[in-house]
Structures are given as structure tokens and as C-alpha cells.
C-alpha positions as a Python dict, from the first residue, in 0.01 Angstrom:
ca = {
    (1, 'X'): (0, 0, 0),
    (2, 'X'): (-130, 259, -232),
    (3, 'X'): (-473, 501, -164),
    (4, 'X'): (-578, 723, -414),
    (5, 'X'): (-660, 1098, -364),
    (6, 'X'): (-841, 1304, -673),
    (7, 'X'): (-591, 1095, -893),
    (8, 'X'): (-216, 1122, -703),
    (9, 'X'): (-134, 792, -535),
    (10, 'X'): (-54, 827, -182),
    (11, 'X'): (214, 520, -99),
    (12, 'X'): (233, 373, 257),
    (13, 'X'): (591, 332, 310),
    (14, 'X'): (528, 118, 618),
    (15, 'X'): (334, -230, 633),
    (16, 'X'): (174, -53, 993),
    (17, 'X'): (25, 311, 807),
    (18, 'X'): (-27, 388, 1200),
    (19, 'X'): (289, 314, 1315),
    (20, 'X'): (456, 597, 1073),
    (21, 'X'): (859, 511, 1104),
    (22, 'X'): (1047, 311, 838),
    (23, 'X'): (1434, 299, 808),
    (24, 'X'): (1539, 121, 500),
    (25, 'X'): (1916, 123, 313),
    (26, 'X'): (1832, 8, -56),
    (27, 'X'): (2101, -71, -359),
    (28, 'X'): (1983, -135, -662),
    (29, 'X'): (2229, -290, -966),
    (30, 'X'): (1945, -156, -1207),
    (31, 'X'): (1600, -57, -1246),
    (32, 'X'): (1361, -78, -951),
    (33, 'X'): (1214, -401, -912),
    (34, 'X'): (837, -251, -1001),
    (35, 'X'): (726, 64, -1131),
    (36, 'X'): (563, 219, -805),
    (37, 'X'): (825, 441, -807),
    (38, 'X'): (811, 564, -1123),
    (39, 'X'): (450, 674, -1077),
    (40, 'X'): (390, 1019, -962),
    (41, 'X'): (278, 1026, -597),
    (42, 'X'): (313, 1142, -289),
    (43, 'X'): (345, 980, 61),
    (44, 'X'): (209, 987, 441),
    (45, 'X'): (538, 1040, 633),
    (46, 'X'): (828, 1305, 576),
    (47, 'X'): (1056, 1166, 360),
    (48, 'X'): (1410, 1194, 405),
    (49, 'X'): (1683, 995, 87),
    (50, 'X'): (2001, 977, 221),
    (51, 'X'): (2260, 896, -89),
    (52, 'X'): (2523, 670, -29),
    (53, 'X'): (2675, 595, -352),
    (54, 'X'): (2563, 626, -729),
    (55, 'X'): (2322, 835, -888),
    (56, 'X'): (1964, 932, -845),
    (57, 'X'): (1725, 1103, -1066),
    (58, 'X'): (1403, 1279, -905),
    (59, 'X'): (1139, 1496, -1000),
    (60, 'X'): (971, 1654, -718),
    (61, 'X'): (690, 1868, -820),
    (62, 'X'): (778, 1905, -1125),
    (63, 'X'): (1159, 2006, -1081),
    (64, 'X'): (1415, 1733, -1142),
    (65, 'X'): (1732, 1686, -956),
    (66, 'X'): (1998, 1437, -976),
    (67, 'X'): (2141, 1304, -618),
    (68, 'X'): (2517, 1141, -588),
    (69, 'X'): (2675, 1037, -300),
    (70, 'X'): (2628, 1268, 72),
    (71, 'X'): (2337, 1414, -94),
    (72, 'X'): (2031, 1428, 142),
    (73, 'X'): (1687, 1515, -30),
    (74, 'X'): (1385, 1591, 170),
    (75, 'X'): (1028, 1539, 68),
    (76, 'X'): (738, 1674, 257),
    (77, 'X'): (382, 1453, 269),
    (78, 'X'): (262, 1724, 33),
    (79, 'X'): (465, 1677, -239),
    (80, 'X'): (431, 1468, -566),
    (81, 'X'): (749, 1301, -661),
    (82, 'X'): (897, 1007, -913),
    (83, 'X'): (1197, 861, -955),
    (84, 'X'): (1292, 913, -1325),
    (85, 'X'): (1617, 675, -1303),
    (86, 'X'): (1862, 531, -1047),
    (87, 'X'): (2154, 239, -1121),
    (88, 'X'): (2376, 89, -967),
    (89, 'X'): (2333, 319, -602),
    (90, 'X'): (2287, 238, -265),
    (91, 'X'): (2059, 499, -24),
    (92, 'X'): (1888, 500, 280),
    (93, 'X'): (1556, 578, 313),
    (94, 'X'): (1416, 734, 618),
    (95, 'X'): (1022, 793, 641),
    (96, 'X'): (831, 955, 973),
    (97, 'X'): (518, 1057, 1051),
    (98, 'X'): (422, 1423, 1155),
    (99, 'X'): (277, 1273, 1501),
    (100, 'X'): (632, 1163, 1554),
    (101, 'X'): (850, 1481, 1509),
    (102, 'X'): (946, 1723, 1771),
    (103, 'X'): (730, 2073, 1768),
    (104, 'X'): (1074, 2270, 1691),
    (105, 'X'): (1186, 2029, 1358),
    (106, 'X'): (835, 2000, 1258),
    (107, 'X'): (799, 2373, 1270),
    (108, 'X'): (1090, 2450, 1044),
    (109, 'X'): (974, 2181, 809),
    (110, 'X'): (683, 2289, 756),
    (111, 'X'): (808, 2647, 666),
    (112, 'X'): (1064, 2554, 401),
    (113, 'X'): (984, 2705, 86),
    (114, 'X'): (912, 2369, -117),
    (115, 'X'): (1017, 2167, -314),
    (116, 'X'): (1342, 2212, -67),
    (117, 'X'): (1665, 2166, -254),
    (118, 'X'): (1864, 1876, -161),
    (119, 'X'): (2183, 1942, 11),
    (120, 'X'): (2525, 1846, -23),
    (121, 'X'): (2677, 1703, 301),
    (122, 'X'): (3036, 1699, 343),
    (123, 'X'): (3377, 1580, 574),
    (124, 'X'): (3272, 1559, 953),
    (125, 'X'): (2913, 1618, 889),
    (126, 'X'): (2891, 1353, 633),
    (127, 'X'): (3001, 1153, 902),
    (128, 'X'): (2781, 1261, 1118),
    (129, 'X'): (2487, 1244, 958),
    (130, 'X'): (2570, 898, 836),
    (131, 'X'): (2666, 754, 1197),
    (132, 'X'): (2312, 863, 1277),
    (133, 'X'): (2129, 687, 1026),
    (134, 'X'): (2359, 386, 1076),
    (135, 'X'): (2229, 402, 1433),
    (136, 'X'): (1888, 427, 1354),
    (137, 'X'): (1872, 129, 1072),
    (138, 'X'): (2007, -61, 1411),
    (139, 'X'): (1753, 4, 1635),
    (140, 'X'): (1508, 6, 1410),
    (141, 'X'): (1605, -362, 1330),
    (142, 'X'): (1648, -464, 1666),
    (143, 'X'): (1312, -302, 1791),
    (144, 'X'): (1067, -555, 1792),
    (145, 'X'): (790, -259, 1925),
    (146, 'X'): (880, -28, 1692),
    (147, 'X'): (595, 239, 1718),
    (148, 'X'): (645, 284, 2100),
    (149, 'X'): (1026, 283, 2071),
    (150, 'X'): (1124, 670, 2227),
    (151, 'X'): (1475, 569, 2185),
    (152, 'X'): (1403, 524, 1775),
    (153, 'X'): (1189, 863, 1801),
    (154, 'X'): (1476, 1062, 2008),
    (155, 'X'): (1751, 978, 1719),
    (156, 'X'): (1508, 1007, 1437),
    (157, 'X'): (1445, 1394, 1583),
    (158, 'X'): (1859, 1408, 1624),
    (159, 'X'): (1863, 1297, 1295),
    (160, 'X'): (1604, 1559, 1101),
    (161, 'X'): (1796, 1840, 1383),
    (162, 'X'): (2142, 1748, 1158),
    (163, 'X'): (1904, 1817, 861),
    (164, 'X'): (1793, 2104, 934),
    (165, 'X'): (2098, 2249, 1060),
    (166, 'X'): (2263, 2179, 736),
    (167, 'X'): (1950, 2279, 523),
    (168, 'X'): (1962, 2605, 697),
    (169, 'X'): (2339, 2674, 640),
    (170, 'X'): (2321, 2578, 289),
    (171, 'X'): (2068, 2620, 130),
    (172, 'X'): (1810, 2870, 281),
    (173, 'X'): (2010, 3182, 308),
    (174, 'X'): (2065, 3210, -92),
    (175, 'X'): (1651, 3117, -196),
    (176, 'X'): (1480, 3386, -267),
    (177, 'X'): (1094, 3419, -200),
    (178, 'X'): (828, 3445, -483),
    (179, 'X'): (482, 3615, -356),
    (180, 'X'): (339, 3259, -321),
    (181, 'X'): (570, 3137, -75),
    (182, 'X'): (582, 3448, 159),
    (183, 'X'): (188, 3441, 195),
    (184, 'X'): (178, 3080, 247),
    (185, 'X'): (445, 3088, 494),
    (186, 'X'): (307, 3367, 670),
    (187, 'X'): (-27, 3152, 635),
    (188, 'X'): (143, 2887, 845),
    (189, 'X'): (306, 3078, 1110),
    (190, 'X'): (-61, 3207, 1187),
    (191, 'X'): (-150, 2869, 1114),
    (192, 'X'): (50, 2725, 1397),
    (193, 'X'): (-10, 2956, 1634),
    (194, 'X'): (-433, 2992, 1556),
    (195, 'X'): (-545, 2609, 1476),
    (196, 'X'): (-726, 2554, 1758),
    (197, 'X'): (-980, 2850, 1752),
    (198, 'X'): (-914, 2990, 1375),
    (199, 'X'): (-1090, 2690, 1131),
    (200, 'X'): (-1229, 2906, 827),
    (201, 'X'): (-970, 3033, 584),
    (202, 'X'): (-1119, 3349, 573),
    (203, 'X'): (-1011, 3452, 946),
    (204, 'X'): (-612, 3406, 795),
    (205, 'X'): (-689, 3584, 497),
    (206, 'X'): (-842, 3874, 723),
    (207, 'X'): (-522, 3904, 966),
    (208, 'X'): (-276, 3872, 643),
    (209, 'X'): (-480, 4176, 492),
    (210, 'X'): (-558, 3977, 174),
    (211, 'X'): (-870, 3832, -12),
    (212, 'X'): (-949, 3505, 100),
    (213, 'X'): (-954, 3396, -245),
    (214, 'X'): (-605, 3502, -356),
    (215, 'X'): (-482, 3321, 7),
    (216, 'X'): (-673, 3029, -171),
    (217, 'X'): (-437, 3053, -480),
    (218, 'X'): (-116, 3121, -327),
    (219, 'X'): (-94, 2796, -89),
    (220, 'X'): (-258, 2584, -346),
    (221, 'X'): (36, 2694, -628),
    (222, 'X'): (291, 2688, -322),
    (223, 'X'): (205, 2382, -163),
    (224, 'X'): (-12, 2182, -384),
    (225, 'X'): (-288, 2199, -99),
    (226, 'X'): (-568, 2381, -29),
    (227, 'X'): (-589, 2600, 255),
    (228, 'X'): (-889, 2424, 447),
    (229, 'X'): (-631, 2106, 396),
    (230, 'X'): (-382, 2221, 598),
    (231, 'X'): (-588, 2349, 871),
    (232, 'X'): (-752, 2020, 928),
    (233, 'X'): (-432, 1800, 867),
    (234, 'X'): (-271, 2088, 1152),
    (235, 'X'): (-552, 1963, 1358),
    (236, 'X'): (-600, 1628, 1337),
    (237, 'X'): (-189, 1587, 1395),
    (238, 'X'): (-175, 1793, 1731),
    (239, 'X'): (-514, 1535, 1799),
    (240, 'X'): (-260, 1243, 1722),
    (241, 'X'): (31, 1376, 1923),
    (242, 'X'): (-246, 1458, 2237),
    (243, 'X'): (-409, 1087, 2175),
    (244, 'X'): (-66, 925, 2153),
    (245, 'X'): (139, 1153, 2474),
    (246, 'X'): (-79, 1292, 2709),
    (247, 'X'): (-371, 1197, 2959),
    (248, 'X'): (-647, 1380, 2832),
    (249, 'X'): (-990, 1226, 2736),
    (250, 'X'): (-1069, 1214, 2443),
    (251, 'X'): (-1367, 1490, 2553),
    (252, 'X'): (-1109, 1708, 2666),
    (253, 'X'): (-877, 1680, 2342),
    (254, 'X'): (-1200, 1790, 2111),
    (255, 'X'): (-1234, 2104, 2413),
    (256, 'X'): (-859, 2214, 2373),
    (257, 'X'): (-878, 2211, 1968),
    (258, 'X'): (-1160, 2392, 1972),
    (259, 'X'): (-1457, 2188, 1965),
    (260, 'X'): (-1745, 2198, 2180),
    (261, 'X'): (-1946, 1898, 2068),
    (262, 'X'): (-1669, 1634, 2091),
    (263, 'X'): (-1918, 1388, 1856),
    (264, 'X'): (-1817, 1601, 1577),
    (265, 'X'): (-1477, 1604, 1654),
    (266, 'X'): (-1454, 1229, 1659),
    (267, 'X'): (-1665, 1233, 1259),
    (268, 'X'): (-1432, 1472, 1218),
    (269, 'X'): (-1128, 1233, 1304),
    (270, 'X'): (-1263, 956, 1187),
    (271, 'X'): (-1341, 1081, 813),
    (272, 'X'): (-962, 1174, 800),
    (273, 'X'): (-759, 906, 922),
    (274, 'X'): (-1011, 628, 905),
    (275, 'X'): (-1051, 515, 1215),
    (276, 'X'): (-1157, 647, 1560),
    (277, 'X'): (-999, 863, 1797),
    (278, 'X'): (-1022, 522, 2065),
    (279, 'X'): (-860, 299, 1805),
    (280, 'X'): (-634, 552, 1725),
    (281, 'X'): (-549, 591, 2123),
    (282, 'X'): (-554, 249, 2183),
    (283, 'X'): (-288, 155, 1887),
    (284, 'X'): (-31, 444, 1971),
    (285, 'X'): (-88, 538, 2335),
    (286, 'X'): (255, 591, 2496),
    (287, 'X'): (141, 592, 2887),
}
């Protein structure tokens, strides 16, 4: 399923778009089967290609990198991607929703300078790392309630923790920062700790001692977002993880994130995922 935003296809990778979770291996003898792929777009879920055997060729925002075997690449809802060429490879694919990541992963993921350079996995924690997603392709199979399924969610976290782990060793230590991505990731520290009584971008741009306009340019060339963007996706995904694992009315959820008049806060929901906070609740509700 494809939607369209200003231009940039956003692909479902899941038949359920509320549901969130897919596990997929793929191997492909040629091509892909249809050109979806080869379209620039982005997706819903955090996107993790796990490279089994052959060769990959991706361009994510704009850069282009070329996978082989214990390769992992991760690809963040934000980011416009294509796959230029693959043949004769096998992969997994392994796609997850925000609402369905733990705080602490989600966290570092969300302050990775992007696009985030794939990573090379090698002896014990290739096997590792593959043992995981082996495990997860299983229950995922075997699930038949697959959205409510907190032993899928517990290995899917284990498995972006071995991510991140490895990401960290390898990878983050040698990048070095452009002025972009130090304001935007000092944006989203603030961002993380502020969303639910800072809303205007202007009240960052105050506290990181910059214009509000220049805040404005550097997460918009650092993230391909805009600033108001990420405050209201950072909102409407702790509404989704409050909706889907706690007890609270839905009154009470529009109270905690800041919002007096809880009829706006439902528009508010409703214009961005599409359907109400009660549907919403009623389709993901854990308890």
C-alpha cells in the first residue's frame, strides 16, 4: 500500500498499517518482481535489511551503498531510499513501528546522525544477530495475533539492542558531526525531554540560543523534516504507546501531553494517523 506525501511515496510494509511489525527473508534470482522498490520513498516503520548472501545496491538519501553478506543497514521512517540493483541475494527484512520500540532503542535511534552507515557484522555476532532474526521470522509465522504478541515485541527490542550495540562500536565513534547534525540532535534531546509542554519550534530554538529560523534549516537538511514534524510525530507516538499500554482515558492522555481541551487533541490525532484515538485504542489495546 502506497500514500503519497508532497510527492515521496510512503510504502506500508504490512497488509495491517496499524499493526506495524513485518519479518520477511526475501531471495531474489534477479530483478524485483515490480518496480516499487525502485521508486524513491520512504516508509512507516524502522527499517532494518539484514544481508544474507549476494549483493545489494541502495541509495538512501541520496548516498549509495552496496550491502554483501552480514551487512545490516538501517533506515529510519524519515528517510527516502531505492534500491538501485540486487541479484541473485537472499535478506531479511525486518520493519517496526515507533509505538513498538523500547524508550532506550528508540532513543538512540532517533539520535543517529542519518543516513546511518550500514555495518559489517562478523564471527559470534554474526551469529548472533542472525539466531535472532531466525527466531523472530518463527514467531512471527507462528503468531496468529501478531500485533498483541509481547513475546514478538521483546525479541524484536533484543534484536534492534544487538543493533545498536554493534552500530555504536563500529560505526559511531569514527563520524564526525557537521553543524546540521549537532543542532538537530541537540533539537531532539530537548525534544524528548520537552514534548509534552514545548509545541512551538521557537521555544527549542530559544533554549539552543539560535534563530528559530536557522533551527528550521538545520533539521530540515539533517533529517529531511521539518521541525513542527517531529514534534507532532514525538507526540502522537508517546499518544500511541499510552493508548496501546496503559489505563488512562483517553481525557487523561490529551492532559499528560499537554492538552487541555482533549477535543483538539483527538482532531489533532485523528488528522495524523487517520483514525481516532478510540479506534486506535480499541485495535492495539494491550490490557
Amino acid at each position: 500500500m502506497k500514500r503519497d506525501n508532497k510527492h515521496i511515496p510512503i510504502n506500508n510494509l504490512t497488509d495491517n498499517p496499524q499493526v506495524g511489525i513485518l519479518v520477511k527473508r526475501r531471495k531474489f534470482q534477479k530483478d524485483l518482481p515490480d518496480d516499487s522498490e525502485h521508486i524513491a520513498h520512504r516508509h512507516d516503520e524502522h527499517l532494518f535489511l539484514v544481508i544474507e548472501s549476494g549483493e545489494i545496491q541502495l541509495e538512501l538519501d541520496f548516498q549509495q551503498y552496496i550491502l554483501r553478506q552480514n551487512t545490516v543497514a538501517y533506515i529510519h521512517p524519515s528517510q527516502v531510499h531505492r534500491i538501485l540493483d540486487l541479484q541473485h541475494s537472499s535478506f531479511a527484512i525486518i520493519g517496526i513501528s515507533s509505538v513498538h520500540i523500547k524508550d532506550e532503542y528508540f532513543n538512540i535511534l532517533e539520535q543517529l546522525f542519518l543516513p546511518a552507515k550500514p555495518i559489517f557484522v562478523s564471527g559470534e555476532h554474526a551469529k548472533i544477530l542472525s539466531g535472532t532474526v531466525e527466531l523472530c521470522e518463527s514467531i512471527y509465522n507462528s503468531t496468529v495475533d501478531r500485533a498483541y504478541s509481547s513475546l514478538l515485541s521483546d525479541y524484536l527490542n533484543a534484536f534492534i539492542g544487538l543493533y545498536v550495540s554493534q552500530y555504536l562500536r563500529n560505526v559511531q565513534s569514527s563520524e564526525k558531526s557537521n553543524r546540521y547534525q549537532i543542532v538537530t540532535k541537540a533539537f531532539r534531546e530537548l525534544l524528548e525531554k520537552h514534548f509534552s509542554n514545548m509545541k512551538k519550534p521557537g521555544e527549542y530554538a530559544n533554549i539552543l540560543n539560535i534563530s528559530p529560523s536557522y533551527l528550521r534549516e538545520c533539521v530540515r537538511i539533517a533529517t529531511g523534516m521539518s521541525v513542527t514534524d517531529h514534534i507532532q510525530n514525538r507526540i502522537i507516538l508517546e499518544a500511541k504507546r499510552l493508548l496501546c499500554h496503559s489505563k488512562k482515558t483517553i481525557k487523561e492522555i490529551a492532559i499528560y501531553l499537554g492538552y487541555d481541551d482533549h477535543s483538539y487533541f483527538s482532531r489533532l490525532f485523528k488528522k495524523a494517523v487517520g483514525i481516532t484515538a478510540h479506534e486506535f485504542r480499541n485495535e492495539n489495546h494491550l490490557f
